[in-house]
C-alpha positions in Angstrom: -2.6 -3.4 13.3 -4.9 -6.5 12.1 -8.2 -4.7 12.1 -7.3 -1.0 10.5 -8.1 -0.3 7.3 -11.0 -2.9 7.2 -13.4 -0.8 6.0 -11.3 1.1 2.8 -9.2 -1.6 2.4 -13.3 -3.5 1.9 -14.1 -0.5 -0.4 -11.4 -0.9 -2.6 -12.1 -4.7 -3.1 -15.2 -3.7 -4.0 -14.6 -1.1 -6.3 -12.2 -2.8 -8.2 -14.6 -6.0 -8.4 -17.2 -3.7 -9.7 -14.7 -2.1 -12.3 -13.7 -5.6 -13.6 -17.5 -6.7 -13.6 -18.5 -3.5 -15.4 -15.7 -3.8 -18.4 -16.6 -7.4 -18.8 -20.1 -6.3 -18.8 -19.7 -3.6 -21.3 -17.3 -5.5 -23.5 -19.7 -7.9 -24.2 -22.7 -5.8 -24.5 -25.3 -5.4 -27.6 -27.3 -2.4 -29.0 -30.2 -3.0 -26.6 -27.9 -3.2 -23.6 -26.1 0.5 -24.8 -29.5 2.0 -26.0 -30.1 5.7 -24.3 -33.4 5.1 -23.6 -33.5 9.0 -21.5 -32.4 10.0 -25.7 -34.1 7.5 -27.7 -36.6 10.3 -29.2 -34.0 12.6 -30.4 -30.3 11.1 -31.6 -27.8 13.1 -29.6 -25.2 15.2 -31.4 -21.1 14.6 -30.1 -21.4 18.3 -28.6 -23.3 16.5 -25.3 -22.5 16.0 -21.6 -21.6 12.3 -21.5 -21.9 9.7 -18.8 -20.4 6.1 -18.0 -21.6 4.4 -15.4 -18.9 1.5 -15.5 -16.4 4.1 -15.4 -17.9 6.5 -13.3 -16.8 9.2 -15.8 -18.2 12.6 -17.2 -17.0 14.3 -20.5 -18.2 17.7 -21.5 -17.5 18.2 -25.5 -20.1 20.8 -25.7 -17.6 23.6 -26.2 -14.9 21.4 -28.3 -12.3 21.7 -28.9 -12.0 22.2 -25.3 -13.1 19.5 -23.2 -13.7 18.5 -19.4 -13.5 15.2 -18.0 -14.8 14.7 -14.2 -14.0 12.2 -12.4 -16.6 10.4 -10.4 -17.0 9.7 -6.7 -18.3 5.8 -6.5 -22.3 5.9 -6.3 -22.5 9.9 -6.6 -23.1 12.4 -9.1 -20.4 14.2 -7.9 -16.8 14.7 -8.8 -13.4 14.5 -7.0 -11.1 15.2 -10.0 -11.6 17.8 -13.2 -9.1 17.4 -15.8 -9.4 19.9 -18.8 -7.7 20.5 -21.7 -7.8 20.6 -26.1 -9.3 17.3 -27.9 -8.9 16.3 -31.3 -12.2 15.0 -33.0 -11.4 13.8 -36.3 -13.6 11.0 -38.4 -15.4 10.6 -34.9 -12.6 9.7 -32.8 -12.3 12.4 -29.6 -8.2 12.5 -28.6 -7.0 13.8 -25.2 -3.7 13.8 -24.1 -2.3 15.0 -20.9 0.7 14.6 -19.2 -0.8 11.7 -17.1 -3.2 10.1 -19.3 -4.8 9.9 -22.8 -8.6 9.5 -23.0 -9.9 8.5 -26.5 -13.5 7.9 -27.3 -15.6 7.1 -30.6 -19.1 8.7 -31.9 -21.9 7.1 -33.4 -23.4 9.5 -35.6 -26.1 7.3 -36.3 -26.9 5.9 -33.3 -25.9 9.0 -31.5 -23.4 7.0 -28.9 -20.2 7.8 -27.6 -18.2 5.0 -26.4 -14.8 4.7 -24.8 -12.1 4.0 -27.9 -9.2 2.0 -26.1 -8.7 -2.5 -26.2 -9.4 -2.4 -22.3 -12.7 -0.5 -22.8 -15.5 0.4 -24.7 -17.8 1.3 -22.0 -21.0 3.3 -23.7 -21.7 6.7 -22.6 -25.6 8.4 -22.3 -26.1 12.0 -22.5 -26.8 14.0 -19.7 -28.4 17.6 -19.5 -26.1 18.8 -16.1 -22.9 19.0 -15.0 -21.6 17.0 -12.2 -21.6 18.9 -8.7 -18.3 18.7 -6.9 -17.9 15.9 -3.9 -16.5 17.3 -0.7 -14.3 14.7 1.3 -15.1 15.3 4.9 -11.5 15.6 7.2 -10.7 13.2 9.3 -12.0 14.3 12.9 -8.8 16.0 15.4 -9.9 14.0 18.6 -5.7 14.2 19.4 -6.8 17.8 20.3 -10.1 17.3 21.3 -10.5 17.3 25.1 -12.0 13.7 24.9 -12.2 13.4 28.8 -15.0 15.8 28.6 -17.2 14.1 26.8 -17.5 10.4 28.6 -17.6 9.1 32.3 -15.3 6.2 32.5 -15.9 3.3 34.3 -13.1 2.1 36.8 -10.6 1.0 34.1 -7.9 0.1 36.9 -9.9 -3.0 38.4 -12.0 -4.2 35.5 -12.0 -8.3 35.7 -10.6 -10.2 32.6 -12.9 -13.3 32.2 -12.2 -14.6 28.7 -10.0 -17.7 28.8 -7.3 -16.0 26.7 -4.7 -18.1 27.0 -7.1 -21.1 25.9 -8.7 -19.3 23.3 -5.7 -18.4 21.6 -4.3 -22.2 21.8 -7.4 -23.0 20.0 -6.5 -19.9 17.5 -2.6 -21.5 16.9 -4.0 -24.8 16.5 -6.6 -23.8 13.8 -4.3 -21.9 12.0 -1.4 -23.9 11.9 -2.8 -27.3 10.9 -5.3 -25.8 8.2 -2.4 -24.3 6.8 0.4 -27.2 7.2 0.2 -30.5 5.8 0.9 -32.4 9.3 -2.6 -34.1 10.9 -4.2 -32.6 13.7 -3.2 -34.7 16.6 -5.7 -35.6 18.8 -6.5 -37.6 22.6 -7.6 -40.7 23.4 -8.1 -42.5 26.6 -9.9 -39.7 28.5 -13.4 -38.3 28.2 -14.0 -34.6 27.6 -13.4 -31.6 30.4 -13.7 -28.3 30.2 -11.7 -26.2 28.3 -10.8 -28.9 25.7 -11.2 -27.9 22.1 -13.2 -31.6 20.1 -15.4 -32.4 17.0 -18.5 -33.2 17.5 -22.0 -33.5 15.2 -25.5 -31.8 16.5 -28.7 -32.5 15.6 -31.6 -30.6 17.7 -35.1 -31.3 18.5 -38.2 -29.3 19.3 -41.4 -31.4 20.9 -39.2 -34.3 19.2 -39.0 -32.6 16.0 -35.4 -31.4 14.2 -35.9 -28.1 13.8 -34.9 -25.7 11.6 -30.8 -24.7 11.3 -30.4 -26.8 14.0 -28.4 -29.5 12.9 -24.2 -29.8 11.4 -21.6 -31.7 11.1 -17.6 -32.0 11.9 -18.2 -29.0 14.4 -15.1 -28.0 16.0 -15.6 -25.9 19.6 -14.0 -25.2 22.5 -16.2 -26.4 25.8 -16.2 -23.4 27.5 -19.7 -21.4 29.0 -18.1 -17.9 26.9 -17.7 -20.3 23.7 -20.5 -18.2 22.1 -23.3 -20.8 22.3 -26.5 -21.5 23.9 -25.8 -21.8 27.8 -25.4 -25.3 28.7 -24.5 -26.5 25.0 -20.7 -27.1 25.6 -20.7 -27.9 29.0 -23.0 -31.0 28.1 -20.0 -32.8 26.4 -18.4 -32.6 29.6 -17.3 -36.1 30.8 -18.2 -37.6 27.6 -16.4 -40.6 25.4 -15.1 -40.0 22.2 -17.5 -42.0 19.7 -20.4 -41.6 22.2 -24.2 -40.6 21.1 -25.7 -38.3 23.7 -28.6 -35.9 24.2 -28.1 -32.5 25.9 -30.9 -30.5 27.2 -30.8 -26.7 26.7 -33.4 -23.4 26.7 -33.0 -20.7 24.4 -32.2 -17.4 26.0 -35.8 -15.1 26.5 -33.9 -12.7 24.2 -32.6 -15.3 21.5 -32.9 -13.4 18.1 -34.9 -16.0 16.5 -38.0 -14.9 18.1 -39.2 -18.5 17.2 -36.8 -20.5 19.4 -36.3 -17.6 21.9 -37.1 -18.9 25.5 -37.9 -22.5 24.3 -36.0 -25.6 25.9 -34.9 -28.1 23.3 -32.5 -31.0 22.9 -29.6 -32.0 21.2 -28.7 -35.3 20.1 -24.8 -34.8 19.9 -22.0 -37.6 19.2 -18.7 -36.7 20.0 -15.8 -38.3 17.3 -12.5 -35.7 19.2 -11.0 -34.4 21.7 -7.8 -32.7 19.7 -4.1 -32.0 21.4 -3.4 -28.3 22.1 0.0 -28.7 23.2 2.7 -26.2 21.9 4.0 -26.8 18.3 7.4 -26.6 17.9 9.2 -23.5 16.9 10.5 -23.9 13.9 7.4 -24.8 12.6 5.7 -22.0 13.9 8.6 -19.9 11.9 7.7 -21.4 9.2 3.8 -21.4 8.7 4.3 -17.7 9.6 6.8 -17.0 7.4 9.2 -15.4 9.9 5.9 -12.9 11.1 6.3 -15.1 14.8 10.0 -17.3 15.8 8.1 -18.9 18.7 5.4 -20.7 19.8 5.5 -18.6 23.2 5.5 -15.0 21.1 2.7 -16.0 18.5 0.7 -17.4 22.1 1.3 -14.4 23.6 0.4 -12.1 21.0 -3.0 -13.6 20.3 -4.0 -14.4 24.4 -3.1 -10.6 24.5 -5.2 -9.5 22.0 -8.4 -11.9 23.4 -7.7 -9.2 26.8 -7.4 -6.1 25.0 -10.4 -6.7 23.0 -12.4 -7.6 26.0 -11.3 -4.5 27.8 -12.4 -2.4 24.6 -15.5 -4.0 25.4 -16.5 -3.3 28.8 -15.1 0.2 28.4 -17.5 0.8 25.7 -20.5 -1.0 27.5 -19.6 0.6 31.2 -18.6 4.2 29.8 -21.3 7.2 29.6 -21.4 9.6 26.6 -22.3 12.9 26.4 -24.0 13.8 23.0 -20.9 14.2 20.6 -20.5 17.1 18.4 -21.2 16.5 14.8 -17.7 16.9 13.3 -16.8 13.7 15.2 -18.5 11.8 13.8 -19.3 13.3 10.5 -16.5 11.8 8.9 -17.3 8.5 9.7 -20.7 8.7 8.6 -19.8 9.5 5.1 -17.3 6.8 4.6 -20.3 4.6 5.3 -22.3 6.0 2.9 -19.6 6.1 0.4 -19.9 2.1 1.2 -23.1 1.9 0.4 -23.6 3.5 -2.4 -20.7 1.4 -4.1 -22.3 -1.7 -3.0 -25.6 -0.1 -4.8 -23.1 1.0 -7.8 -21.8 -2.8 -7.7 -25.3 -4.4 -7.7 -27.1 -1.8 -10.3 -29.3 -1.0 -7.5 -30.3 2.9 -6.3 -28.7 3.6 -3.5 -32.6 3.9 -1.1 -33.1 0.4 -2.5 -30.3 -1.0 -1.3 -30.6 0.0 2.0 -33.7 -0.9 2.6 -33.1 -4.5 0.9 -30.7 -4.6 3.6 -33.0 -3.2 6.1 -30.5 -0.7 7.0 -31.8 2.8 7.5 -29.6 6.4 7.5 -30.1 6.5 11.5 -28.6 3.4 11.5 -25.6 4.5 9.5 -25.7 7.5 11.9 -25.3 5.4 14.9 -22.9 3.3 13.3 -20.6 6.2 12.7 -21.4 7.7 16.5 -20.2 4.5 17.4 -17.3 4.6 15.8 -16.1 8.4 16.9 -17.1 7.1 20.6 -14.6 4.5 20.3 -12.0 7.2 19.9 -13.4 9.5 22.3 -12.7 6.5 24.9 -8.9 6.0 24.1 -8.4 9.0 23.7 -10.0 10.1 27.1 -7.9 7.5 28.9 -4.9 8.5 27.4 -5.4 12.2 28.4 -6.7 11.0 32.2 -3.4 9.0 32.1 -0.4 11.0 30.5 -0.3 8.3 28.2 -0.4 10.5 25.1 1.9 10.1 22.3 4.4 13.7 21.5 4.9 14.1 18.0 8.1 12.7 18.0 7.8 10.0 19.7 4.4 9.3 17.4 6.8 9.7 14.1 9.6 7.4 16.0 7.1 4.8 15.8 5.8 5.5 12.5 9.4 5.3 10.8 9.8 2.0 12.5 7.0 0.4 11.4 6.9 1.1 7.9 10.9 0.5 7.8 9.7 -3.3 9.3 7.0 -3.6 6.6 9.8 -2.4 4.0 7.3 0.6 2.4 8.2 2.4 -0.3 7.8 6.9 -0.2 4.5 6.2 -2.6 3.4 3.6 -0.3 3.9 5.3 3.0 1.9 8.2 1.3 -1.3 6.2 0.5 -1.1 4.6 4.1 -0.7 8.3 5.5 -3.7 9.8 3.2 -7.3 10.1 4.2 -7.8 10.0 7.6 -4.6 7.0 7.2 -2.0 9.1 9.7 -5.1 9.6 12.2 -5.7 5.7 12.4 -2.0 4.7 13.0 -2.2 7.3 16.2 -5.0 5.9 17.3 -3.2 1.8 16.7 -0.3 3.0 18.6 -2.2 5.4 21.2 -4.6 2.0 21.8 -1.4 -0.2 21.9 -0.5 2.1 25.0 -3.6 2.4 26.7 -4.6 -1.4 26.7 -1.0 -2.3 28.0 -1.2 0.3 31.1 -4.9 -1.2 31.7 -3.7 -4.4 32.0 -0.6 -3.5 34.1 -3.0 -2.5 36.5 -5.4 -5.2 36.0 -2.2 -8.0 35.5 0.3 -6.5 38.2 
């Protein structure tokens, strides 16, 4: 469950950084910073279409004492909620109450300005001459009863080879985690030079033609010597049989397809001294307990849990990058599209930039988005395909059995479980457990 909900849970943050920035903004804002300038000819009248950008709110008081307030979709012109109801306007104060909520907003009948009228905000509003359109929330795409299998050619999922060094990788993980967050000292090993597979400190500095180049030097580097660590081939390996405090140069080449074009296929070295080799041996339980706060008892289950993820995650890999896709239809991937541009344009919302700006500050273009959201519906399509290849699909009880466990485990409340359930929510948790399934067969077969 650690990676669902990245995105939303990144589009809240967001959105409630930009409502905090925007009510700061406004409540500290002078008459050139709420000046209409769309207006500034003719002073508007109270009986006006109003719009707040920091709030992302619309009030129609042309017809008053009946009044509409729409409720904005981040980014869009559009609404997701209407509320209407009867205002009071008296000495330029507008009143609404509903059952809910109470709006209030103020009138500047010289300045021709409407402005929200509560101590938490006083967000301006600026006249607008249309109504916003209403915003339709795509549904989350039914690939449980889609025939998945159809649309992808697996690859021989039964005898794919695991070659991450999981079980290393997540010693490195424990280690990292537990004594950046505990007070003890990270113990380290003397006496010996490096080997593979140990996890030490070292400092970089590389040359080009004798020259330090660019973003090629640090310092108090921790990495694990291993030739999947992530760097340039050769660059870990070169510590190999080294002594802690030594100075030594290791020779490397850029791969042809390096993404700096500018250091792509050029050899280079690096002057490295190496001040640790630390101790990965098991930390004691309680300890783990502890630092976890009861999430892990053991050493052996926190290991296990994050060597099996290192697997699962490469499988998901070599599934993706060894399966064939047919051309997917559009309402699986639809959805996913527009959750990225909802992204987007409250990133653009957040920044005061328009939305086309934005993306092309960020060099991201809508085929782009569209890929990324293809992507994102084919990693679906594979589980799913497996699943239904397999038998391994979930029945709707046994998919609610495991639901009811794990929010009784997380302690949710009814509202809580509701929210996690909303929006595509339910879908994602299928596809958690559904995963959960598949990647344990895989390796059984794999792992006998």
């Amino acid at each position: 469950m650690k990676k669902r909900y990245a995105l939303l849970c990144l589009m809240l943050a967001l959105f409630m950084l930009f409502t905090v920035a925007c009510t700061e903004k406004n409540n500290n804002t002078d008459e050139s910073d709420t000046k209409d300038d769309s207006s500034s000819a003719v002073i508007a009248t109270v009986d006006s279409i109003w719009y707040s950008k920091a709030n992302q709110t619309v009030v129609d008081l042309r017809n008053m004492p009946e009044i509409a307030v729409y409720k904005l979709q981040p980014g869009f012109y559009q609404f997701t909620k209407m509320i209407e109801g009867e205002c009071v306007y008296e000495d330029y104060i507008v009143s609404l109450e509903t059952e809910k909520e109470t709006f209030s907003w103020m009138f500047d009948s010289q300045k021709g300005v409407l402005s929200a009228n509560t101590a938490e905000d006083n967000s301006t509003y600026e006249t607008r001459s249309a109504l916003p359109s209403q915003y339709v929330s795509l549904a989350f795409p039914d690939f449980i009863r889609t025939d998945c299998k159809s649309l992808v050619t697996l690859p021989d999922y039964k005898n794919l080879k695991i070659e991450v060094n999981a079980e290393r990788l997540a010693a490195v993980d424990i280690f990292q985690f537990y004594y950046e967050t505990s007070e003890d000292p990270a113990p380290k090993i003397t006496g010996r030079t490096a080997q593979a597979g140990d996890y030490v400190q070292i400092d970089y500095t590389g040359y080009l033609n004798g020259e330090a180049f660019e973003n090629g030097a640090a310092t108090g580097v921790d990495l694990l010597i291993d030739a999947n660590s992530g760097y340039i081939p050769g660059f870990t390996e070169g510590i190999i049989g080294k002594e802690i405090g030594s100075t030594f140069e290791v020779p490397v080449k850029f791969p042809d397809n390096y993404h700096s074009t500018e250091m792509a296929g050029k050899s280079v070295i690096f002057k490295m001294t190496l001040h640790a080799i630390y101790d990965l041996s098991p930390i004691a339980d309680e300890k783990i307990a502890k630092v976890t706060e009861g999430e892990f008892n053991t050493y052996s289950e926190m290991f296990d849990d994050y060597a099996h993820f290192y697997k699962t995650d490469e499988i998901q890999s070599k599934l993706i990058a060894q399966s064939t896709f047919q051309e997917l239809p559009k309402e699986l991937y639809e959805y996913f599209y527009q959750k990225y541009s909802e992204l987007y344009h409250l990133y653009a919302l957040y920044y005061g930039m328009e939305y086309e700006a934005l993306l092309q500050y960020g060099e991201i273009t809508e085929a782009v988005l569209l890929e990324d959201a293809k992507n994102e519906a084919k990693g679906y399509v594979l589980i799913y395909a497996i699943a239904q290849a397999e038998n391994l699909m979930l029945s709707e009880d046994d998919f609610q059995t495991k639901l009811d466990d794990y929010f009784s485990d997380m302690e949710f409340t009814k509202e809580e479980i509701e929210e996690e359930l909303a929006d595509g929510g339910k879908e994602t948790y299928h596809l958690d457990f559904t995963s959960e399934i598949v990647f344990d067969w895989i390796l059984k077969q794999i792992e006998p």
